[in-house]
C-alpha positions as CSV (number, residue, x, y, z in Angstrom):
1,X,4.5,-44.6,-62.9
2,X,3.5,-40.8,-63.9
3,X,1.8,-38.7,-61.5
4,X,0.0,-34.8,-62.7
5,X,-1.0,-32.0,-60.6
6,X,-3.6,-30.5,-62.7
7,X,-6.0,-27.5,-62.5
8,X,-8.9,-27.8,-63.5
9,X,-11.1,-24.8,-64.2
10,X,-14.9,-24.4,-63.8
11,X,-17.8,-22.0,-63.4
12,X,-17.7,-20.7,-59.7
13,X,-21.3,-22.1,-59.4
14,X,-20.5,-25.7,-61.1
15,X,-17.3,-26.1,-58.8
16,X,-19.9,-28.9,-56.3
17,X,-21.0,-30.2,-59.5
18,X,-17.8,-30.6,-61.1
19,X,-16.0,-32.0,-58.1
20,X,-19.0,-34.5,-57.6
21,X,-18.5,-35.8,-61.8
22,X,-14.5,-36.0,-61.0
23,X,-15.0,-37.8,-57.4
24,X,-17.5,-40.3,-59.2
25,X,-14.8,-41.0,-61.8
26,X,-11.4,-43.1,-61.9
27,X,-9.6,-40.6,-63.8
28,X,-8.1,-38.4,-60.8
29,X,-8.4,-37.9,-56.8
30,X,-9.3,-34.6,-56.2
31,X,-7.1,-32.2,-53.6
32,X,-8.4,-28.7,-53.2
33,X,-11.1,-26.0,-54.6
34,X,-11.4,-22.5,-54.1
35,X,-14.0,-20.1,-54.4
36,X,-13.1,-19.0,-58.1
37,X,-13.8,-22.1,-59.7
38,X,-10.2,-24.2,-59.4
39,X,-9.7,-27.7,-58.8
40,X,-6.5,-29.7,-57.9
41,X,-6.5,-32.9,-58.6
42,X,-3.9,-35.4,-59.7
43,X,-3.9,-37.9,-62.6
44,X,-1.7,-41.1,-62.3
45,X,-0.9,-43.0,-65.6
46,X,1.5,-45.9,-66.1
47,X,3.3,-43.7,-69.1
48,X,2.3,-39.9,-70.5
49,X,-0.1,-41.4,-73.5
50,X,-2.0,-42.4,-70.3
51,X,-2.1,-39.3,-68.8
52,X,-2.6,-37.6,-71.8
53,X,-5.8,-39.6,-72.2
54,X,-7.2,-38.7,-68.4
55,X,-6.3,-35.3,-69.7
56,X,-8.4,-35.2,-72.6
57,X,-11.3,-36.8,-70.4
58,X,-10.9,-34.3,-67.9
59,X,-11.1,-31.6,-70.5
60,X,-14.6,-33.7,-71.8
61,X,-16.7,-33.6,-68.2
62,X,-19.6,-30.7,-68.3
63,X,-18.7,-27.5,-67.2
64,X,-15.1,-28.0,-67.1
65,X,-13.5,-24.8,-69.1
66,X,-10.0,-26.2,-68.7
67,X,-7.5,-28.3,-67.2
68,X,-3.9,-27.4,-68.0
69,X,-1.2,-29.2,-66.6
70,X,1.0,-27.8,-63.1
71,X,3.4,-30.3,-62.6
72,X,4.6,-33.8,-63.0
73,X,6.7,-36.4,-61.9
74,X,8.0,-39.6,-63.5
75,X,9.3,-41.9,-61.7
76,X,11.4,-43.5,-65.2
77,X,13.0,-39.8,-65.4
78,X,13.9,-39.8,-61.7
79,X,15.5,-43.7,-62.4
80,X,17.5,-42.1,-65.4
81,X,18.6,-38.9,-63.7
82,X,19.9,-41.6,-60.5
83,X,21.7,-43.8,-63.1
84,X,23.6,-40.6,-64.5
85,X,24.6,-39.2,-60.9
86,X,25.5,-42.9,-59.9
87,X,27.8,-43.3,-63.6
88,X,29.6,-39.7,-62.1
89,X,30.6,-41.6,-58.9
90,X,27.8,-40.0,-57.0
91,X,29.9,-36.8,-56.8
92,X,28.4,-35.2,-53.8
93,X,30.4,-32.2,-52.7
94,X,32.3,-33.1,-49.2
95,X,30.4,-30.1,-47.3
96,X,26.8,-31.8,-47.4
97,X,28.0,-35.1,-45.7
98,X,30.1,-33.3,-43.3
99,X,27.8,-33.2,-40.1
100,X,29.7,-30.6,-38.1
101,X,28.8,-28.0,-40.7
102,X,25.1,-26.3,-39.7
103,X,23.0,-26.2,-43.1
104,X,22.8,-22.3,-42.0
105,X,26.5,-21.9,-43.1
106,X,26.2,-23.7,-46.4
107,X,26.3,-20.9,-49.8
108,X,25.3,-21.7,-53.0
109,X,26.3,-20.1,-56.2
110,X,24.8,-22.2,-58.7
111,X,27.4,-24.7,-58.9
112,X,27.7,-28.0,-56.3
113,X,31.2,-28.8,-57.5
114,X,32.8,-25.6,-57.8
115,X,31.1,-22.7,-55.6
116,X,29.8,-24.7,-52.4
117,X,31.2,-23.7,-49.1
């Protein structure tokens, strides 16, 4: 499963109209507006050629004058990055599981293995 954060651009005095077309649709669930014209919403797709096509839809409803992408997730990436960190032993550096260390006093320097104390 794929899940978008998109914003979607519209006339500031279509944003009712515009958020009425996408609420009346299946192609995203709608989040937040503002008073410039900007929509959140999120598409949901079971791969990207499915998002992609809730994209291009998106792009197609009246008054919409763009919807770019802000952010995805996919849940097959997140499984991929889990088997590579899992095939490493799970190296997670002895200071984050040791509970008598306050998060306050953890520094990072870019590197978990090498810099972390």
């Amino acid at each position: 499963m794929n899940v978008s954060g998109i914003i979607v651009q519209t006339e500031k005095d279509r944003v009712d109209e515009v958020i009425s077309a996408l609420r009346r649709g299946s192609l995203c669930d709608v989040f937040f507006h503002d008073s410039q014209g900007r929509i959140i919403v999120t598409i949901e797709g079971e791969g990207i050629e499915e998002e992609i096509r809730k994209l291009r839809q998106l792009k197609k409803i009246p008054h919409v004058i763009s919807a770019d992408l802000a952010y995805a997730y996919s849940e097959e990436e997140l499984d991929r990055a889990r088997e590579r960190f899992e095939k490493r032993g799970g190296d997670v550096p002895d200071v984050l599981n040791d509970d008598t260390v306050r998060a306050e006093e953890i520094v990072y320097h870019g590197d978990l293995k090498k810099k972390m104390h």
